[in-house]
C-alpha positions in Angstrom: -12.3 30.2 11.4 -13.4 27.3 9.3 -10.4 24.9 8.1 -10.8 25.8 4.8 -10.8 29.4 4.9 -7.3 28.9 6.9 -6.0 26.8 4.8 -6.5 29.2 1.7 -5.4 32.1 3.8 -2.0 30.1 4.2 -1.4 28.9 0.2 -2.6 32.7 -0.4 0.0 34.1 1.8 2.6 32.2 1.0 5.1 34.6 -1.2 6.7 30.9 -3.1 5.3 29.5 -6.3 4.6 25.9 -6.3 3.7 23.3 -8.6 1.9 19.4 -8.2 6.0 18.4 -8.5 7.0 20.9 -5.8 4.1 18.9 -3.5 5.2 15.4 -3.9 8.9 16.4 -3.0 7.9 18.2 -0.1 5.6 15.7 1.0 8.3 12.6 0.1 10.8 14.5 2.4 8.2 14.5 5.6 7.7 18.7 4.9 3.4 18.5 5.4 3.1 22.1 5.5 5.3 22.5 2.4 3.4 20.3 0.5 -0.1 21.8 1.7 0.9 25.2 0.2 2.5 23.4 -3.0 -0.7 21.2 -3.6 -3.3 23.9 -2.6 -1.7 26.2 -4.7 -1.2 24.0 -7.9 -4.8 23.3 -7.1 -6.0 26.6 -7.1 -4.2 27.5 -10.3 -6.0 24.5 -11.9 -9.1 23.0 -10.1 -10.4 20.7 -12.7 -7.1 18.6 -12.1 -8.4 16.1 -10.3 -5.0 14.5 -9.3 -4.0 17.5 -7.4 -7.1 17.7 -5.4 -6.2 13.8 -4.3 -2.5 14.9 -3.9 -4.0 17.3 -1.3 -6.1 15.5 0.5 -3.4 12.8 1.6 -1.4 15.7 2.5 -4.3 17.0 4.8 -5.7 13.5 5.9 -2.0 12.9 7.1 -1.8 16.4 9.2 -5.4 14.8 10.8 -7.1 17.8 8.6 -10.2 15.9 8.4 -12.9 17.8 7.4 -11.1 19.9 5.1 -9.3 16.9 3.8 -12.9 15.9 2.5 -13.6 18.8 1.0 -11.1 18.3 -1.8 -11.3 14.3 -1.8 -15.4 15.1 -3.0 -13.3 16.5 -6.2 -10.4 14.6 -6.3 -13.5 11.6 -7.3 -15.5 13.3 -9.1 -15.0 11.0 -12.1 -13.3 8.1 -10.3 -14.7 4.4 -10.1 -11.8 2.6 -8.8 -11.5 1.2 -5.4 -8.1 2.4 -4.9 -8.6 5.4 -2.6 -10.6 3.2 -0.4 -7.4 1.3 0.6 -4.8 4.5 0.4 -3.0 4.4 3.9 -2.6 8.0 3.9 -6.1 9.0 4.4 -6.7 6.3 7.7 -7.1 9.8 9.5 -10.5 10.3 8.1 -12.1 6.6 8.4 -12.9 8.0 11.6 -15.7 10.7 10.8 -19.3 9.3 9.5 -18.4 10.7 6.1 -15.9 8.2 5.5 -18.8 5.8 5.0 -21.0 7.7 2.1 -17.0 7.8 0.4 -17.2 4.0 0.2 -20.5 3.8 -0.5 -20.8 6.0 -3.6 -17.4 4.4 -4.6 -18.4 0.7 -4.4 -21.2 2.1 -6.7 -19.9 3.8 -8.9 -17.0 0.6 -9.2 -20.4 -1.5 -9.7 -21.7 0.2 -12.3 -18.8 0.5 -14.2 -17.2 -2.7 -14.1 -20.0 -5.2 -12.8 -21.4 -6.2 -9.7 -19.5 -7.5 -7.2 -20.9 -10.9 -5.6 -20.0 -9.5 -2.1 -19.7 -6.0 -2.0 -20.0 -5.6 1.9 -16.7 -7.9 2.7 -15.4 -6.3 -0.3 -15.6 -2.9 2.2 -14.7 -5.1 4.9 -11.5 -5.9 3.3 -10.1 -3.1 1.7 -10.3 -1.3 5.2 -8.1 -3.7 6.5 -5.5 -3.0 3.8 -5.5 0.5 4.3 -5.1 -0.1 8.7 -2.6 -2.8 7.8 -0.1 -0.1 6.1 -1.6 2.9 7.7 1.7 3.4 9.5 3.7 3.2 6.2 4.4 7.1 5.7 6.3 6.7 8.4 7.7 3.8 8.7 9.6 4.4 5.0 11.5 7.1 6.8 13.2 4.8 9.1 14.4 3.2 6.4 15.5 5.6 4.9 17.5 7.3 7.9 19.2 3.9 8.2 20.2 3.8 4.3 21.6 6.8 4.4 23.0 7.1 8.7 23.4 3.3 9.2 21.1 3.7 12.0 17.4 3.2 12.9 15.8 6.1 14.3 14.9 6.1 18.2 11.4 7.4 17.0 10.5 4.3 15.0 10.5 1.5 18.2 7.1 3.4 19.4 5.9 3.1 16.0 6.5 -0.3 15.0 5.3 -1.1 18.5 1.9 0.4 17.9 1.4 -1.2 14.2 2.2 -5.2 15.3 0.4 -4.4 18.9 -2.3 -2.7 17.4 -2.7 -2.6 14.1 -1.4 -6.5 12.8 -2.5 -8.5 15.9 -6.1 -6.8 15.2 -6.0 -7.1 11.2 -5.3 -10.6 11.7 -8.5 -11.4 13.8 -10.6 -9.5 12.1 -9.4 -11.3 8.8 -9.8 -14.7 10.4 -13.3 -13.3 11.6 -14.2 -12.9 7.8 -13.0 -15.7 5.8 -15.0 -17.9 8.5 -18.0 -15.7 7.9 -17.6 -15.9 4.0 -15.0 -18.0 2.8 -11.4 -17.1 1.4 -12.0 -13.9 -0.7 -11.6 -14.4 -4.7 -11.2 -11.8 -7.6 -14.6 -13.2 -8.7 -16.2 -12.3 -5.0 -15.1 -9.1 -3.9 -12.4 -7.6 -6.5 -8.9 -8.1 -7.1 -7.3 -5.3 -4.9 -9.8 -6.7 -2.2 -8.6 -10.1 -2.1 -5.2 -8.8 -1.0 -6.2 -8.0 2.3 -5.2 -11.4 3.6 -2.4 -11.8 1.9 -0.8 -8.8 3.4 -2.2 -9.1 6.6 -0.6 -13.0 6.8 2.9 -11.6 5.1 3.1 -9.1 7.7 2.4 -11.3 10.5 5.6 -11.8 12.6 4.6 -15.2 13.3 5.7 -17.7 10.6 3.6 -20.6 10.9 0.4 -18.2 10.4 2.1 -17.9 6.7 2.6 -21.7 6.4 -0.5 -22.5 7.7 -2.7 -20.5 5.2 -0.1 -21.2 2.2 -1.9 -23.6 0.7 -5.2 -21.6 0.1 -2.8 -18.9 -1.3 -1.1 -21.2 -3.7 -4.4 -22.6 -4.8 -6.3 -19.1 -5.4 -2.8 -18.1 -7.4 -3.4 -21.3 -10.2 -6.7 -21.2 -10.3 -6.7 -17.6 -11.4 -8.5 -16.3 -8.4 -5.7 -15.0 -6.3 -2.3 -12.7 -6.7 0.5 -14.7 -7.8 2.6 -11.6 -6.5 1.7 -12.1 -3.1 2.2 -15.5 -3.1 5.5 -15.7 -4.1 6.3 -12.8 -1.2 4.9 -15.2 1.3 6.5 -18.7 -0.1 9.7 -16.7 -0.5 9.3 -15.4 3.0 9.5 -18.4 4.2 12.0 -20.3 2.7 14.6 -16.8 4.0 13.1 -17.2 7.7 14.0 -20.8 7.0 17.3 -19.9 6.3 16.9 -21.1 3.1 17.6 -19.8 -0.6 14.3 -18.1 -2.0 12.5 -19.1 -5.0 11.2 -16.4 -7.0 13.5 -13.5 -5.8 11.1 -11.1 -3.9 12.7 -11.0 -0.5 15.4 -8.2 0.4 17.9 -7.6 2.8 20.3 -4.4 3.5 24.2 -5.3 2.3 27.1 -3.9 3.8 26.7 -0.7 2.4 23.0 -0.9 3.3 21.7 -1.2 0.1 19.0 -3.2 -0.4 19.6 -6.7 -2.6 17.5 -9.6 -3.0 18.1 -12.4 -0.5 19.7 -15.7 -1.6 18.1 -17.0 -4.9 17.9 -20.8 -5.4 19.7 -21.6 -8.9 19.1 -18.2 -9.8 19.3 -19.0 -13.6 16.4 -20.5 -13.6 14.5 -17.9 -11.7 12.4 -15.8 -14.6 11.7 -19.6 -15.4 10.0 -20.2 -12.6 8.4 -17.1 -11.9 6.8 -17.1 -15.5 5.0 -20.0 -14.9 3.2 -17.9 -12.0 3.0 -15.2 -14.4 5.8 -12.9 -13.2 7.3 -10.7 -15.3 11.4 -11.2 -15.3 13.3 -10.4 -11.8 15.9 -7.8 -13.6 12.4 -5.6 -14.7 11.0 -6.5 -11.1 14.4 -5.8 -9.0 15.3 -2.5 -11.2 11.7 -1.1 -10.6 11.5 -2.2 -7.2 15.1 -1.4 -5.3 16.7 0.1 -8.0 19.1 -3.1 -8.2 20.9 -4.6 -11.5 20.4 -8.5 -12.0 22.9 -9.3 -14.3 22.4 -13.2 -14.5 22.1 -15.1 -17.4 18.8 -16.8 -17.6 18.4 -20.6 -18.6 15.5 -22.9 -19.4 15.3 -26.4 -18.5 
């Protein structure tokens, strides 16, 4: 039986009403089967809802549902010229068929033509696959986390994972990156895109070597004031650092688990001046950033010098 006739046998046999909401709790709690039936069904009820079909096909590409899984990513795209789902860590199952490629192909295209060419469009590709391997592990990976917010705990299942990504996901990322900006040069929103031009910066951030990060911090800083780079990332990586350094952070965007295993922002040098310094990188405010971000409340007065 073809995977898409089981797959509507299944949502049609299921005697539960769902909804696109129903999906996205199932699938935040780890339920993939729960949240194929919700999403399938929600888009069956409405299959010009293009949002639903992509909700879907994460849910499939995650349960390795590959060919299926492209069936409904054709329509979650129909009318989508972003580069986004090119980098989307959940759907690293289906980089592996052929189809994957006429995806990015007819997305780069369609990006092109709506926004302008890009100078490099090839290590635009080149780079936005490396995001998506460097936090293809991610789904999971946020579930340790949250087993040890809420057990005090890490789970015995996540050693073998995290194993995997620095062995074989991080330690590759990083040569292939290093492989690219020799070939090209140190990618720049003018040259292949702004989500693009992330790819080193989160390769080098997730590196568990430090001096990789202090080695290409310079280039960082530079593409962030010129206008050519992420400011965001660069303040990760500078505040990384300075906390693996064991000293206070500068702009606030490091973390660590208190007592009661609640995530806070790592020491902050003068932390009054803070939303000073990260406006002139072009930060919004830490309170906005920290409330989004881990939910926290920073209640310090600012000051300008």
């Amino acid at each position: 039986m073809k995977p898409l006739t089981t797959l509507l046998l299944m949502m049609l046999t299921s005697t539960l009403c769902f909804s696109q909401a129903d999906g996205k709790k199932l699938l935040e709690e780890g339920n993939l089967e729960g949240a194929m039936n919700a999403f399938g069904q929600a888009f069956m009820a409405n299959p010009s809802y293009t949002e639903t079909a992509y909700q879907l096909t994460k849910t499939l590409a995650l349960m390795n549902q590959v060919d299926t899984a492209f069936y409904f990513l054709n329509a979650a795209l129909q009318d989508d010229n972003s580069l986004i789902r090119l980098a989307d860590f959940n759907l690293y199952s289906l980089t592996t068929s052929p189809k994957w490629k006429a995806i990015e192909d007819r997305q780069i295209e369609k990006f092109q033509s709506a926004h302008g060419q890009l100078k490099n469009p090839t290590y635009t590709k080149a780079l936005l696959s490396i995001i998506m391997k460097d936090q293809s592990l991610d789904y999971y990976v946020d579930f340790a986390k949250v087993e040890f917010s809420e057990k005090g705990h890490i789970p015995h299942w996540f050693y073998p994972i995290i194993f995997l990504k620095n062995e074989f996901i991080t330690n590759q990322n990083f040569e292939e990156m290093k492989s690219l900006i020799k070939k090209y040069g140190w990618p720049t929103y003018s040259m292949v895109g702004k989500l693009a031009s992330d790819a080193p910066l989160l390769v080098i951030n997730h590196h568990p070597d430090d001096q990789v990060r202090k080695d290409y911090l310079p280039m960082i800083k530079e593409a962030c004031e010129s206008g050519e780079g992420s400011c965001i990332e660069y303040a990760k990586i500078y505040d990384r650092i300075l906390v693996n350094d064991g000293q206070p952070q500068f702009y606030g965007m490091q973390f660590e688990f208190n007592a009661d295993r609640k995530l806070v922002p790592a020491t902050i040098e003068s932390p009054e001046y803070v939303d000073q310094r990260r406006k002139a990188i072009g930060l919004e405010p830490l309170k906005d950033y920290l409330k989004r971000r881990i939910n926290f409340n920073f209640e310090v007065a600012q000051k300008e010098k």
